[in-house]
N, C-alpha and C positions, 0 to 999 in steps of 0.2 A: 504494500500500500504506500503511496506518494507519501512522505510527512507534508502534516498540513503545518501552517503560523501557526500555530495555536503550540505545537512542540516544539517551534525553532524557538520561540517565547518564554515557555512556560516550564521545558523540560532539558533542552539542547543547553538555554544560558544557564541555568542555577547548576546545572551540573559541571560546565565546562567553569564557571567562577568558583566553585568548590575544587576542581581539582587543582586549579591556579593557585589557589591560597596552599596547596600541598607543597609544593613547588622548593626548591631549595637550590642556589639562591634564586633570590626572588627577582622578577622582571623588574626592570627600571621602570619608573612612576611614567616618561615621557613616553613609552614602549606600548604599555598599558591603556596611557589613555588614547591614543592612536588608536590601539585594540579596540577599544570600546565604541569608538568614533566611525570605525571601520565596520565593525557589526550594526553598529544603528543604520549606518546609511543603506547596508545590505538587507537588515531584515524591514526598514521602509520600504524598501524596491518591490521584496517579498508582497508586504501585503498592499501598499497603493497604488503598484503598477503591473504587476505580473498579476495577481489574485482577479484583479476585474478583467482585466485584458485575456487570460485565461476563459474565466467566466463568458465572456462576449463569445470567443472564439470556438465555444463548445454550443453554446447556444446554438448559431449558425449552423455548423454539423450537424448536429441533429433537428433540424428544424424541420428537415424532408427538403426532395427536390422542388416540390408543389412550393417553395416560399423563397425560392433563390432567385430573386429580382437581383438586379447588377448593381445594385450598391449594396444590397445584404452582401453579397458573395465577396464584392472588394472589403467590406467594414470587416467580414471573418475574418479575411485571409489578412487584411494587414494588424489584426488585432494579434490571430496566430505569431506574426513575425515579430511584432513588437516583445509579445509575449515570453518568445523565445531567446530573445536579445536579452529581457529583463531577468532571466529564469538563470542563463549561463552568469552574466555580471553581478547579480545578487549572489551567488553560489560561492564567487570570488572574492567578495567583498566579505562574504561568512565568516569562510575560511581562515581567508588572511587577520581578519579581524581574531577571530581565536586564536591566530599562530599568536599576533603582538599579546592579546592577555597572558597567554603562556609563556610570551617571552621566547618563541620560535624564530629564527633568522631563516629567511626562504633564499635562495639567491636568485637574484634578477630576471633569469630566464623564465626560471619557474613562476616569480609572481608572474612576468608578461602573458604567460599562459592562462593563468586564472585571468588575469584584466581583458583578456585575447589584444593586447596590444600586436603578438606577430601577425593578428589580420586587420587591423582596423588603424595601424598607427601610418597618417593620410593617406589611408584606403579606406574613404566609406563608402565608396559605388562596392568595393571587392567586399565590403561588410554586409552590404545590403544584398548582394548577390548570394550569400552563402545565407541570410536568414530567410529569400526565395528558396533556396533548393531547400532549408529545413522544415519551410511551414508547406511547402508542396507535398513534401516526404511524409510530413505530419497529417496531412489532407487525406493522402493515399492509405497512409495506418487505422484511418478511422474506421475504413472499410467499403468508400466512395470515392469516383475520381469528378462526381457530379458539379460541386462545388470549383472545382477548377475549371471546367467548362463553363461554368454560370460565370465565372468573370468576362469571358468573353460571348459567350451567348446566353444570357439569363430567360427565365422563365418568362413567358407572358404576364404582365399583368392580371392578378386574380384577388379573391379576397384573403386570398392565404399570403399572397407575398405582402400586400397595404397590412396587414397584422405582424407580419415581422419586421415587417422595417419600423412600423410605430413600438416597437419592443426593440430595436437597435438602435432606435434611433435618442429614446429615453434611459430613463435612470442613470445620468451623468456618462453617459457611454459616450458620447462625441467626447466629451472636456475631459475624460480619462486618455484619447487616444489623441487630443491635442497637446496634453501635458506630457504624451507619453513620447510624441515627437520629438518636443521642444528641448525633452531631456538627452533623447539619442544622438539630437543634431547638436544641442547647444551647451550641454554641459561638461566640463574635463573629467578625466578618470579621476575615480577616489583618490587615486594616490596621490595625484599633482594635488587636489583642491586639498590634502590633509597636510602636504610636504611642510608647508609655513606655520608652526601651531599660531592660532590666534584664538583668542575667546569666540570673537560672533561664528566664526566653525563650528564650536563646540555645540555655542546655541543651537545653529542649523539643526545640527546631527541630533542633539537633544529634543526639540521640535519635532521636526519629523517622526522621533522613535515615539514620542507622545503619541499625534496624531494617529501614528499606525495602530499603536496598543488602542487607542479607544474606538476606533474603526474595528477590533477585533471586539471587543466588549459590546458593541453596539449592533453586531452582523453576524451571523453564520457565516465560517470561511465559505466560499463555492467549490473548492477542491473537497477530497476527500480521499 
C-alpha cells in the first residue's frame, strides 16, 4: 500500500526524531535545522501539491470514456505530470531532509539524483519530456490508452463530459494546477533556496509545514 501524509507526519517524523536524539555524536545545530527545513518543504509538496494533483488525475481515469471532453483529458494528463514531478522532488526533499536530522553527509552526485538536477539543470523542455513519457506510461498502467487519444480526439459533447469538466473544473483544481506550474517553472531547488540560512526561510518552511498539517486535519488524504 502507497504510504499516505498522514505517516510521512505522524509516524515516519517522531520516529526518525527519536532515533536522531540516539545518535552519538550528535549532528550540528546548523545540519539539523536545514534537516528540518528540508522535510517541511518536502512533506508541503507531499500534501499541497502532489495529494490534489494526484487526486485530479485519478479522477479523470476513471471517469469512463463517455466524459473525456479535450480539456478533461488535457486537465488529467497535465495534473498526472505535475503530479509526478511533485511525487519524485518531494521524495528528495524527505530524504535529504532526514539525512541533515541524522547528521548524514550525501555526496553531490547522489543528492543531484534525488533533486534530479542531472535532468533538469537548464533542461526543462528535457524535464518536461521525460514527465510526458511518465504520465503517458502512467495512463497506459491504468488499464486505458482512451484518455490519451481524448487529448487529441475527445468525446462529443454529452451530459457526461459538461458533469466532468464542472467536477475538474471546481474544488480549487485550476488554482492547485496554476500554483503547481508556477512552482515547476519559477521556483529554485531546495537546496539553493536553503544554501543562505536566513530567518524569513525558516518562516516559509514553517508556514507551509502548518498549512499542510491542517489541510490534513481538515481532509481525508485522496490517496490510500
Amino acid at each position: 500500500m502507497f504510504p499516505t501524509t498522514h505517516h510521512l507526519l505522524f509516524v515516519l517524523l517522531p520516529l526518525a526524531m527519536a532515533a536522531r536524539l540516539a545518535i552519538r555524536p550528535r549532528p550540528a545545530t546548523l545540519d539539523v535545522a536545514q534537516g528540518v527545513m528540508r522535510f517541511c518543504l518536502g512533506f508541503s509538496k507531499c500534501v499541497l501539491l502532489f495529494d490534489p494533483l494526484w487526486h485530479l488525475a485519478g479522477m479523470v481515469l476513471s471517469g469512463g470514456a463517455d466524459s473525456l471532453s479535450g480539456g478533461v483529458a488535457w486537465m488529467g494528463f497535465l495534473a498526472l505530470m505535475l503530479a509526478l514531478h511533485f511525487l519524485l522532488t518531494a521524495a528528495g526533499d524527505l530524504t535529504l531532509g532526514l539525512c541533515g536530522m541524522f547528521g548524514i553527509k550525501l555526496a553531490e552526485k547522489v543528492e543531484d539524483t534525488f533533486e534530479m538536477r542531472a535532468i533538469t539543470r537548464g533542461k526543462i523542455t528535457r524535464h518536461l519530456l521525460l514527465l510526458v513519457i511518465l504520465a503517458a506510461a502512467g495512463t497506459l498502467a491504468h488499464g486505458t490508452w482512451l484518455p490519451l487519444k481524448a487529448l487529441f480526439a475527445p468525446m462529443p459533447r454529452s451530459i457526461a463530459t459538461v458533469l466532468q469538466e464542472s467536477r475538474v473544473l471546481t474544488d480549487f483544481h485550476v488554482v492547485t494546477m496554476v500554483a503547481a506550474l508556477a512552482c515547476l517553472l519559477g521556483l529554485p531547488f531546495s537546496r539553493d533556496f536553503l544554501r543562505v540560512p536566513q530567518p524569513w526561510k525558516a518562516v516559509v518552511c514553517l508556514i507551509t509545514f502548518l498549512l499542510a498539517t491542517v489541510m490534513l486535519w481538515t481532509r481525508a488524504a485522496p490517496i490510500s
